[in-house]
C-alpha positions as CSV (number, residue, x, y, z in Angstrom):
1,X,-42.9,165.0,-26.6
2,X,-41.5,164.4,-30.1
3,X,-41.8,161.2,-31.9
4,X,-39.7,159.1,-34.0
5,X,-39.7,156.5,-36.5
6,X,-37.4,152.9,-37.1
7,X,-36.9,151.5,-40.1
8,X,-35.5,148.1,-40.1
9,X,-33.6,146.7,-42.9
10,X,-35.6,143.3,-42.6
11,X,-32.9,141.2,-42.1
12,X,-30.5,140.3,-39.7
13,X,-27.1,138.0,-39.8
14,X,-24.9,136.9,-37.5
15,X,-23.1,134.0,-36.0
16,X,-19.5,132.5,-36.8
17,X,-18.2,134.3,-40.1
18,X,-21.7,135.7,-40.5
19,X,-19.5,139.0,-42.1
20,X,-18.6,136.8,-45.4
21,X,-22.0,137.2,-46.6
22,X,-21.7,140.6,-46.9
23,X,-21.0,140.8,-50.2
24,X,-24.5,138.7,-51.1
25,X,-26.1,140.8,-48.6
26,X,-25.2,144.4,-50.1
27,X,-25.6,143.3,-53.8
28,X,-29.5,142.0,-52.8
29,X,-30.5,145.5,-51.7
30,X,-28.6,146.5,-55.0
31,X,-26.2,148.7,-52.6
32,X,-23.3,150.5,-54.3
33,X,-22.2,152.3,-51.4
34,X,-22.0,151.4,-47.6
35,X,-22.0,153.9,-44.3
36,X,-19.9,152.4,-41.6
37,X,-20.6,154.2,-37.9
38,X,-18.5,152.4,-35.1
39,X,-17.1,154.0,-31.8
40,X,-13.0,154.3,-31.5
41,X,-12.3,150.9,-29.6
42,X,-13.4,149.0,-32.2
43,X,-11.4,150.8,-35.0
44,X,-8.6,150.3,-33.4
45,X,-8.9,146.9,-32.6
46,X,-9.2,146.3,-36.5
47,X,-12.4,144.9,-36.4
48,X,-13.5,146.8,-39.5
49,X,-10.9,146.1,-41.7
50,X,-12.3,142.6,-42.8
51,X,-15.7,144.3,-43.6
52,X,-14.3,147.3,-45.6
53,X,-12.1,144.8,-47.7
54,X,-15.4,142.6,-48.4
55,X,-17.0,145.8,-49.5
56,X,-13.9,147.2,-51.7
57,X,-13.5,143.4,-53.1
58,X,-17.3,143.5,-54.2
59,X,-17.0,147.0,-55.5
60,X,-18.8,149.0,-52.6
61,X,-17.6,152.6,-51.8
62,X,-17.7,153.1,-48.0
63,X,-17.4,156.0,-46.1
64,X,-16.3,155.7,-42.2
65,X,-17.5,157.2,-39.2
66,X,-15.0,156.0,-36.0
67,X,-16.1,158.8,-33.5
68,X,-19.5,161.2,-33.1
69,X,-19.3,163.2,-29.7
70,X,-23.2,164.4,-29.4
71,X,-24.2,166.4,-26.3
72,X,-28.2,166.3,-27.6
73,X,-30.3,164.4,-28.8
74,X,-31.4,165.3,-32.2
75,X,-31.0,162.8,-34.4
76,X,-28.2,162.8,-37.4
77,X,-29.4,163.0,-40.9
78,X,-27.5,161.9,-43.5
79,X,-28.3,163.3,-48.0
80,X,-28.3,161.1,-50.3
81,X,-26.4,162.7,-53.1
């Protein structure tokens, strides 16, 4: 049996508008970049583009994942440049 580890980030928002705070949110973990993962449906029913204006208004880089087809179950890593 393998084993795995979560790492929260501590915090969560939500509620009515909770995505304005974004901004305040990225810039108190001193973020400069963002990773968005989402399925398809909700790319195309533009509920991203609100967040990834927030992020390009407060000067955060994001990169976009709409899709991932996995057939296992190892996890994805992602390099920090």
């Amino acid at each position: 049996m393998s084993t795995y580890s979560f790492l929260s980030a501590g915090r969560i928002v939500g509620g009515a508008d909770s995505i304005e705070q974004i901004k305040t949110i990225a810039a108190d973990f001193g973020a400069t970049s963002a990773l968005i993962i989402s399925d398809q449906g909700v790319s195309r029913a533009g509920l991203l583009e609100r967040p990834k204006a927030l992020l390009e208004a407060a000067g955060i880089s994001d990169e976009f994942i709409s899709y991932l087809h996995r057939t296992d179950a190892r996890p994805i890593h992602f390099d920090k440049e």
